[in-house]
N, C-alpha and C positions, 0 to 999 in steps of 0.2 A: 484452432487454426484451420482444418478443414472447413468448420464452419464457415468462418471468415471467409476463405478463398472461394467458396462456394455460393455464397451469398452476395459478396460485396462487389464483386469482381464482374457486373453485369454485362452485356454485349450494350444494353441500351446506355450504359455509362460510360465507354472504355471507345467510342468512336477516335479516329486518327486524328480528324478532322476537329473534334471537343470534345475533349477526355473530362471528365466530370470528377476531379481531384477531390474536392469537399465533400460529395456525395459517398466517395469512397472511404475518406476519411470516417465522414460519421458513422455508416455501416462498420466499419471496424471497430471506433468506439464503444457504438451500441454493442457488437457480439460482444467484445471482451467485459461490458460492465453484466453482461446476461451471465456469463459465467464466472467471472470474478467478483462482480460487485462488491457483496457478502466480505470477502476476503480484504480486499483492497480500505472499506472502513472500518474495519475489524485492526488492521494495520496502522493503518494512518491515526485512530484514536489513540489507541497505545502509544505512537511514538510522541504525536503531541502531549497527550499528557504527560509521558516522561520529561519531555524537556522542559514545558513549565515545570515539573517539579523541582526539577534540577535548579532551573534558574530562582526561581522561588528559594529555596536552598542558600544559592551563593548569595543572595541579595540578602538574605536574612543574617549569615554570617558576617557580612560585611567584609572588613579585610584581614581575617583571623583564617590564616595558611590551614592550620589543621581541622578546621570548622569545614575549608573548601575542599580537604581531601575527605572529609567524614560524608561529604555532599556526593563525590563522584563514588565512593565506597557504597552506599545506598543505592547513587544508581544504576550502577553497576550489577546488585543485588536485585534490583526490583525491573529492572531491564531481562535480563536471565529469570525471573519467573513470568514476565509480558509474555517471554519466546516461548518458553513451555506450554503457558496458555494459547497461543498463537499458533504452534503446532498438533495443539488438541484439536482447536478449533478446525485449522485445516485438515487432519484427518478425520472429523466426523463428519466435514463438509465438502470436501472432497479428494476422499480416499482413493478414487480411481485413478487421479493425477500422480500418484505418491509412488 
């Protein structure tokens, strides 16, 4: 965040007169994908792979009730060791946020 406010926030951007909105924008994008990047596809893969799995799952059961509970029990299961993994991940990558 400091970084951010210190960076993006420029006197050449921030005129009264034309305030430079998108400029600002993307400097803040940028700083947060410099320090999250990492984190955020690390994230996002897991979760998509989870729900195709899921849905992969229901589709394969068809309309068989306890085939759909056996589906969300799994992902359930394999959701809770993603977050495990996910919080490894985030503490060897960045431990000083934690």
């Amino acid at each position: 965040m400091r970084d951010a406010s210190k960076n993006c926030y420029q006197d050449k951007w921030m005129s009264d007169d034309m305030p430079n909105e998108p400029q600002v924008t993307l400097c803040k994008s940028e700083t947060y994908e410099k320090y999250f990047g990492k984190w955020d596809d690390q994230l996002h893969q897991r979760r998509e792979t989870a729900e195709y799995r899921l849905k992969d799952c229901i589709r394969g059961v068809g309309s068989d009730p306890m085939g759909a509970v056996e589906c969300a029990r799994t992902f359930i299961e394999k959701t809770r060791a993603d977050n495990e993994q996910l919080r490894s991940f985030f503490q060897d990558n960045y431990s000083k946020y934690m």
